[in-house]
N, C-alpha and C positions, 0 to 999 in steps of 0.2 A: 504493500500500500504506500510506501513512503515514496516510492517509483513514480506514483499516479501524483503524489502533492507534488510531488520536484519538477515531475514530466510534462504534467499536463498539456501544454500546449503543443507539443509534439503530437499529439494523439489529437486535438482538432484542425493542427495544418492536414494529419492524414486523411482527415474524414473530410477538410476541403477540396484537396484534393481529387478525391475519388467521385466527388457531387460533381467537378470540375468534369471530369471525364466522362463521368455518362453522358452530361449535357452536350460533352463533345461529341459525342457516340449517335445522341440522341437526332444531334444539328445534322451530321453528317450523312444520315437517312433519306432525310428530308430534298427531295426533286427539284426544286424552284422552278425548273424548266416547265415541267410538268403541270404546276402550280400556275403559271405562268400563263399557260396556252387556253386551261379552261379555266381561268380567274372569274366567279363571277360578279354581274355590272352591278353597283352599288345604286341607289335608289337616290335624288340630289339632295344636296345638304341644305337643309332649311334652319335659318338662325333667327325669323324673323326681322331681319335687320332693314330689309325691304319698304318697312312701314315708315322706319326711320327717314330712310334715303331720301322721302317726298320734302322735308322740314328742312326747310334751309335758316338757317341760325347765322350763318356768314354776311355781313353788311351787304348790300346790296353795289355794284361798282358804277361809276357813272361813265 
């Protein structure tokens, strides 16, 4: 036990390590190409901001 008070952080760089890996394991699966070709189309972004745009607040120029 005195191993684990002294050591400790050895024992969570391994365990980052090993999360690091699969993730790399996990990325490395992953087609993008694939991904890519049958992406599908996104529906358009509605922020309301439109309502705004009519309001003109800026002086008027002569």
């Amino acid at each position: 036990m005195e191993f684990f008070k002294e050591y400790w952080w050895i024992l969570v760089i391994l365990l980052m390590v090993g999360i690091l890996m699969n993730v790399y394991k996990d990325l490395k699966r992953i087609d993008h190409k694939k991904f890519m070709d049958n992406k599908p189309t996104l529906p358009p972004h509605r922020d309301f901001n439109d309502k705004w745009d009519d309001e003109d607040d800026w002086p008027k120029k002569k």
